[in-house]
N, C-alpha and C positions, 0 to 999 in steps of 0.2 A: 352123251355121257360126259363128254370135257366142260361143257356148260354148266350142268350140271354142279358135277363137282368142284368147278371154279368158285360157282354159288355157294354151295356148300361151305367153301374153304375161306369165302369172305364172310361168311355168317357166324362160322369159327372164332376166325380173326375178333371180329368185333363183339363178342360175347365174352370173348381172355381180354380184351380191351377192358370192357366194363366193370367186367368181377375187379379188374389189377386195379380200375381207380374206388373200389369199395363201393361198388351197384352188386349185390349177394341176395336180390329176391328177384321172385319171378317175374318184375319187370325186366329183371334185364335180356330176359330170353326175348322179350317183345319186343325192347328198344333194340336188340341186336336183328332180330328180324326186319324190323321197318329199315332202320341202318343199312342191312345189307341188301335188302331190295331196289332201293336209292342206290346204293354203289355199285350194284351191279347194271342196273339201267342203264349208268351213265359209263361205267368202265364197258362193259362188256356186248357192244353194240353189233361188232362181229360176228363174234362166237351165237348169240341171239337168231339171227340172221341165217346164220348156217344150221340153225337146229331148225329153225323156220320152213329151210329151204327140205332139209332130209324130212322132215313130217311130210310136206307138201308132196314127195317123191315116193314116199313111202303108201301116202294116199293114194297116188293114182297107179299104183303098182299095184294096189290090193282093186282098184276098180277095174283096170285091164285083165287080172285074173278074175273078176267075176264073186270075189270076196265082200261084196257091200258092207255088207253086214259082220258084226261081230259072234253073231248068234251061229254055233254049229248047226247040221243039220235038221238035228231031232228039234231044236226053239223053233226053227221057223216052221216046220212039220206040226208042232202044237200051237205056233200061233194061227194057222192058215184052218186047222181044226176048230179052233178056236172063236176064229174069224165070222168063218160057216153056223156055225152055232149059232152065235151073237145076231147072224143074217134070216135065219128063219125062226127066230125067237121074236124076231123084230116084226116079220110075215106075219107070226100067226097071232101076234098082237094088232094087228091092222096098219101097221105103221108105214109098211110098203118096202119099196126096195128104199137103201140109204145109198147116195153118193153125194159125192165130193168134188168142188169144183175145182 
């Protein structure tokens, strides 16, 4: 979230930048984005880093509980339904079984 928001806050910055030297169209929202992408790349290497690192944490948190997937119970219940379908549709077209290497 402090990442985040630091971006935020220099994308801010540089869009009251642009308007104050008389940029007042909708470029300035792009030049203030490209702007703040560039300034944060380069200021904010740390903070980057640390979000990098809680995702990666967060990932394998969700794979040690067994949460792969994003999908509740009932998605993957209809895709596996689903799946089965697709697998003897495939049969009784002649196609045979399908797998994957």
């Amino acid at each position: 979230m402090r990442y985040t928001a630091t971006r935020l806050a220099i994308f801010a910055a540089c869009l009251g930048l642009l308007w104050w030297v008389g940029m007042r169209s909708w470029l300035a929202g792009v030049v203030a984005l490209l702007l703040a992408w560039m300034a944060s790349y380069v200021l904010l290497p740390r903070q980057r880093e640390a979000a990098v690192a809680w995702v990666a944490a967060r990932s394998e948190e969700r794979e040690r509980a067994g949460l792969r997937s994003r999908l509740g119970s009932g998605a993957r219940d209809d895709a596996a339904v689903e799946d089965e379908a697709d697998e003897q549709a495939r049969r009784a077209a002649g196609d045979g079984p399908t797998t994957t290497a």
